[in-house]
C-alpha positions as CSV (number, residue, x, y, z in Angstrom):
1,X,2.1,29.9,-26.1
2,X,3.3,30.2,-22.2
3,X,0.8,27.9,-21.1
4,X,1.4,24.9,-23.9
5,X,4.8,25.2,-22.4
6,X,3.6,24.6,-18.5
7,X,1.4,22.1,-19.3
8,X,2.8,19.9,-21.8
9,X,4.5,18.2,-19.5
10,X,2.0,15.9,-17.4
11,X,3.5,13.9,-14.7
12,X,4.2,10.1,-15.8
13,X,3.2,7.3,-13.4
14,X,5.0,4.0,-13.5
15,X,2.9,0.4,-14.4
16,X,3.1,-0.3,-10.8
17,X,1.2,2.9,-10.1
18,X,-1.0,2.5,-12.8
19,X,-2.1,-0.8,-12.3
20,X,-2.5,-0.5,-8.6
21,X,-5.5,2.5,-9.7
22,X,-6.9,-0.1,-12.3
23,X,-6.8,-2.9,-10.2
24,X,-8.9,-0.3,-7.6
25,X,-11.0,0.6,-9.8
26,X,-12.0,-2.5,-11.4
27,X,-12.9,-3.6,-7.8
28,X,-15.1,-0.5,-7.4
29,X,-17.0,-1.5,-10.4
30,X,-18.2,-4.9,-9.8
31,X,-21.6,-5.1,-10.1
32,X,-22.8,-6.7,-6.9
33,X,-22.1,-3.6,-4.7
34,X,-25.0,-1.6,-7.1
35,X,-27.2,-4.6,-7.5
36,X,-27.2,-6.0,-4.3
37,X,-26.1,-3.7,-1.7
38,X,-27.7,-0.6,-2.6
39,X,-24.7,1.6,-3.7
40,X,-26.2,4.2,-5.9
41,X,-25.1,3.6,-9.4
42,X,-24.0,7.3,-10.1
43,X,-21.2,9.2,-10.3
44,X,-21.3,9.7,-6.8
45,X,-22.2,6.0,-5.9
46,X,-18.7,4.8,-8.0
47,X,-16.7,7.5,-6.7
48,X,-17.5,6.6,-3.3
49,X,-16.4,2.9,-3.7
50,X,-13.5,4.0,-5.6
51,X,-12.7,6.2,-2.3
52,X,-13.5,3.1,-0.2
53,X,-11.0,0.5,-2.1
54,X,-8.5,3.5,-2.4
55,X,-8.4,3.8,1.5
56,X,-7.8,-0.5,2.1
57,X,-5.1,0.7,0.0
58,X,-3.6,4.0,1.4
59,X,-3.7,2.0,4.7
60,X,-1.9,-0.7,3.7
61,X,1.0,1.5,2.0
62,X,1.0,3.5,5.0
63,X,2.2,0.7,7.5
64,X,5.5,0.8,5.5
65,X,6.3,4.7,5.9
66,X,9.1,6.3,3.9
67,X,9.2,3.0,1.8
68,X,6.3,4.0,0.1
69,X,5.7,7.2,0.3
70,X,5.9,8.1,-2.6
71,X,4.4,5.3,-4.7
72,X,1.3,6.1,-2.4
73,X,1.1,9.8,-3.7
74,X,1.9,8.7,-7.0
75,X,-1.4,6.5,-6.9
76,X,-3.3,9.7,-4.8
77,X,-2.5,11.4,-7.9
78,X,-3.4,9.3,-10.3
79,X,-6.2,8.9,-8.7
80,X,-7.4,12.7,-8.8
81,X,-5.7,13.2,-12.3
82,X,-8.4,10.3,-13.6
83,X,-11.1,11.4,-11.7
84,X,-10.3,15.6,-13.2
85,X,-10.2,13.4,-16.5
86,X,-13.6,11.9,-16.0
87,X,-15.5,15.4,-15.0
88,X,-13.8,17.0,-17.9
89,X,-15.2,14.4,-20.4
90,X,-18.7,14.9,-19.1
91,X,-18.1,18.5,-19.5
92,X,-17.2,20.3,-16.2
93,X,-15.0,23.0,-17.4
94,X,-12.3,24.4,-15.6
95,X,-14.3,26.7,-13.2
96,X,-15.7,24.1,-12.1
97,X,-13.2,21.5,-11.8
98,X,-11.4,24.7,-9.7
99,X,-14.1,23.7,-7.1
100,X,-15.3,19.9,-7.5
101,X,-11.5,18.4,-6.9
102,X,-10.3,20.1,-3.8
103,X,-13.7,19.1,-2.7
104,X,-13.5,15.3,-3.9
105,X,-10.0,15.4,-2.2
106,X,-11.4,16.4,1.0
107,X,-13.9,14.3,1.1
108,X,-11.7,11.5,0.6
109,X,-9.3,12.7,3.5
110,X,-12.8,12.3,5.7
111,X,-13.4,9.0,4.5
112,X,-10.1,8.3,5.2
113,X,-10.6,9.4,9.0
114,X,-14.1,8.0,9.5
115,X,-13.4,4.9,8.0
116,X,-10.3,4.3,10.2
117,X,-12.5,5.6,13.5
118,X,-15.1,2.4,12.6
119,X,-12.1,-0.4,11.8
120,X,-10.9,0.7,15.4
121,X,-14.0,0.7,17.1
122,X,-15.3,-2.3,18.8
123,X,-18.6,-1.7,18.6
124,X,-20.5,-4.2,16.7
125,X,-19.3,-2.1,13.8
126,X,-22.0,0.8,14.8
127,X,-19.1,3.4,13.8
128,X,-18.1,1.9,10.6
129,X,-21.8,1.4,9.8
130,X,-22.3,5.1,10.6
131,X,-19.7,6.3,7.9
132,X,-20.5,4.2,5.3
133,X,-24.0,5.3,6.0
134,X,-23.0,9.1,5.6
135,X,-20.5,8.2,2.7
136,X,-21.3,6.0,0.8
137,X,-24.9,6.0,0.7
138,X,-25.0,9.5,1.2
139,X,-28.4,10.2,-0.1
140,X,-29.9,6.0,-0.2
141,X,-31.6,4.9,2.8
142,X,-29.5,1.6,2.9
143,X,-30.9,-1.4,4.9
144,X,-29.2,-2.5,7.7
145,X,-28.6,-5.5,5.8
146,X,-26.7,-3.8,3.4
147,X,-24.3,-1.7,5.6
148,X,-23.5,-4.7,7.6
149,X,-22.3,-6.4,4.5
150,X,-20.7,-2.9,3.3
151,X,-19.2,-3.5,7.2
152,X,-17.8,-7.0,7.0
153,X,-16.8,-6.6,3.6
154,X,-15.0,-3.2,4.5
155,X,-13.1,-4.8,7.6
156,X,-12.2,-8.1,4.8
157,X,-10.6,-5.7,2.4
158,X,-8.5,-4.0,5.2
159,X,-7.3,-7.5,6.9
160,X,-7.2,-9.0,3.1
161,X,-4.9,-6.3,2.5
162,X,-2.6,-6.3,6.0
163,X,-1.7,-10.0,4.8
164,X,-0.5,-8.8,1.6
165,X,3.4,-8.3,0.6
166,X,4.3,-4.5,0.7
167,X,6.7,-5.5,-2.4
168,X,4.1,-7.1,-4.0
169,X,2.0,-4.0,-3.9
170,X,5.1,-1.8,-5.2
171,X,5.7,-4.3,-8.1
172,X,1.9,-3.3,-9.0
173,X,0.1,-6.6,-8.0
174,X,-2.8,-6.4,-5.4
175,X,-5.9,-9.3,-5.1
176,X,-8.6,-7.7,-3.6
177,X,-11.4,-10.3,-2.5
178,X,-15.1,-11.0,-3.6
179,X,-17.5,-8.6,-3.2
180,X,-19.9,-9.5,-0.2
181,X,-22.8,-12.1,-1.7
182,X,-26.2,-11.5,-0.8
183,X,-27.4,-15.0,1.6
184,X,-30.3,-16.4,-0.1
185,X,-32.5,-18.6,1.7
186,X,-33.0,-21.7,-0.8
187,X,-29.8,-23.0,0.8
């Protein structure tokens, strides 16, 4: 068949590539963020915090241009060739993968801007607060409490991840930092 032949071919990514996504992903997953800070535990609540930890990422590679180009589509891609993976194994068919993943990758390239615009605002993080409020909690009414964490934690990530070696990152090794912790007050 013609299309066996155009298809049987899927594009290969490197450890490096693959365990940068993992190590993403993994991040995304840790339980506090549903628990504690009132990131809906859906599909759309971890897709959203995968978006979040992908952009510390993207960033990062970014600061190193033509150096890492490349690896940074590889992990884009891998990144949309998991999440086509996921929507196909809860049984979106291709008609409707056709218009959920130009969508999802739009709505990342928003994130990506928003997010940015509130890590260069000084503004007692009122921009930053405002995305994550229209992104990532989307349809939760967060507390304040919650997007300032979602804030700090946000603007961690992003300086966690300037102090980190660009070869490092290529060689597929990345330490993302604790989730924020909700303050108790037995202390």
């Amino acid at each position: 068949m013609i299309f066996s032949k155009l298809f049987k071919n899927k594009p290969a990514f490197t450890e490096e590539v693959q365990a940068i996504y993992v190590a993403i992903v993994n991040q995304s997953r840790q339980e506090e963020f549903y628990l504690n800070f009132e990131v809906a535990d859906t599909v759309e609540g971890r897709f959203d915090m995968i978006l979040l930890h992908a952009f510390v990422v993207m960033r990062k590679l970014k600061t190193a241009g033509d150096k890492t180009a490349n690896f940074a589509q590889a992990v884009y891609d891998l990144m949309f060739a998991d999440m086509d993976q996921n929507l196909r194994e809860m049984g979106v068919g291709d008609m409707g993968l056709a218009k959920r993943v130009p969508k999802m990758a739009e709505a990342f390239y928003g994130r990506i801007e928003a997010y940015e615009a509130g890590l260069m605002a000084y503004d007692n993080d009122a921009t930053l607060k405002a995305a994550l409020d229209r992104n990532l909690y989307r349809k939760t009414i967060a507390s304040d409490e919650s997007l300032s964490a979602m804030a700090q934690y946000l603007r961690q990530e992003a300086k966690n991840l300037e102090g980190q070696d660009i070869d490092a990152l290529l060689s597929g090794n990345i330490t993302f930092g604790n989730p924020p912790s909700r303050k108790t007050d037995d202390a």
